[in-house]
C-alpha positions in Angstrom: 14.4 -74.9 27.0 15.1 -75.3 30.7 18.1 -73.7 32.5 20.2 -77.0 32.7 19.8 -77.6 28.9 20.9 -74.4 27.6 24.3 -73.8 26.6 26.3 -72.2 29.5 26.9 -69.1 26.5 23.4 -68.3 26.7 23.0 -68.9 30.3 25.8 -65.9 30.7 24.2 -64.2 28.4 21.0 -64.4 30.4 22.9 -63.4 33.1 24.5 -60.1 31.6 20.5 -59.5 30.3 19.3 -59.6 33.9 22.8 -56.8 34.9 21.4 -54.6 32.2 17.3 -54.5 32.4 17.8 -54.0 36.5 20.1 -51.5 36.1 23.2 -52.5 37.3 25.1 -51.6 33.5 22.7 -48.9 31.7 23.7 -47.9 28.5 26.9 -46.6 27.6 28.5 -48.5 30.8 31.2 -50.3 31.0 31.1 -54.3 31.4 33.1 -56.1 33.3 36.2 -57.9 31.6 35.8 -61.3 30.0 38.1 -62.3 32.1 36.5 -60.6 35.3 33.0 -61.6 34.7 34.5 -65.4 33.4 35.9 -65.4 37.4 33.0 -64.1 39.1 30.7 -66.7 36.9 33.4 -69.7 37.7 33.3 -70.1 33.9 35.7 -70.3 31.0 36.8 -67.1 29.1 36.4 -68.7 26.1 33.0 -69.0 27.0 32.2 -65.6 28.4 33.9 -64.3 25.5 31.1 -65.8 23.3 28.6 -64.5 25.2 30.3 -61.4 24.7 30.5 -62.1 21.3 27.0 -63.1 20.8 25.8 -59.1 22.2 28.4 -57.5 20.2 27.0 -59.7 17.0 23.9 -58.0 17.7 24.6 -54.5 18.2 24.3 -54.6 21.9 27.6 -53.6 22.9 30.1 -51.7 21.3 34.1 -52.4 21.8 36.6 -49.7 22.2 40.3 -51.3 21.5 42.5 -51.2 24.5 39.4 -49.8 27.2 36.7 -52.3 27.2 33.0 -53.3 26.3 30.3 -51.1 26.4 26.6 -50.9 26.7 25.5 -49.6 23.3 22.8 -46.7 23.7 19.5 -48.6 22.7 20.7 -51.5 24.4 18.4 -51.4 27.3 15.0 -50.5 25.6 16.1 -53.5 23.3 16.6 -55.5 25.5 13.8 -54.6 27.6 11.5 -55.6 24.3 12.9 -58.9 23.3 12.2 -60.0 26.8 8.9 -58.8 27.1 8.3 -60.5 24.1 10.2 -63.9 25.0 7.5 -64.0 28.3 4.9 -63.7 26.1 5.5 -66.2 23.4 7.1 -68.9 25.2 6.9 -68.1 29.4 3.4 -67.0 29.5 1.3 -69.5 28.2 2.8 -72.5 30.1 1.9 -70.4 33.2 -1.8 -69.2 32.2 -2.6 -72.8 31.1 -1.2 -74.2 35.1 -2.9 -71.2 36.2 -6.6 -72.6 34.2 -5.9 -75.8 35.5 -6.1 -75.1 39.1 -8.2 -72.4 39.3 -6.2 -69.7 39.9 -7.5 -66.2 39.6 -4.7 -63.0 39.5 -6.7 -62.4 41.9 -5.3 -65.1 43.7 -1.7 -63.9 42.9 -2.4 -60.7 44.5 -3.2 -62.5 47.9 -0.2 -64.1 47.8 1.9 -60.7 47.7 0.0 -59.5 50.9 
């Protein structure tokens, strides 16, 4: 599913992944409000609040009444393996198979970092 097709829930969702695996929330951190992170996104609270929703449905983030969202310890690590293994079911092999087709080596991607 490309960017553009996917529900703007998941693509704040996405978002919020990226925050955590580079660090920016680690577990046990606080997020930012729904309606914080809905005005830094430009998007609709009822939308970030599903996406919120969608984290705390799977045990990714805990809610304290009357203080906020949090990180849930674990998060991060499970995170970190979900996406791991979402590049190498579905990312991956588009890329090795462009990659076969013109005759590109990783060797070849290491010249390109240099």
């Amino acid at each position: 599913m490309n960017e553009e097709s996917k529900p703007v829930y998941l693509r704040l969702r996405d978002i919020i992944t990226a925050s955590i695996l580079d660090g920016d929330y680690r577990d046990g951190d606080l997020l930012p409000s729904v309606r914080a992170f809905a005005a830094t996104q430009g998007a609709n609270p009822l939308t970030v609040a599903k996406a919120y929703q969608s984290f705390q449905d799977d045990g990714l983030v805990i809610v304290k009444r009357g203080v906020g969202m949090f990180v849930a310890q674990g998060a991060t690590r499970r995170l970190l393996d979900a996406e791991r293994q979402r590049f190498l079911t579905d990312t991956w092999p588009p890329l090795a198979a462009q990659m076969k087709r013109l005759g590109l080596s990783s060797e070849d991607l290491d010249l390109q970092r240099a």
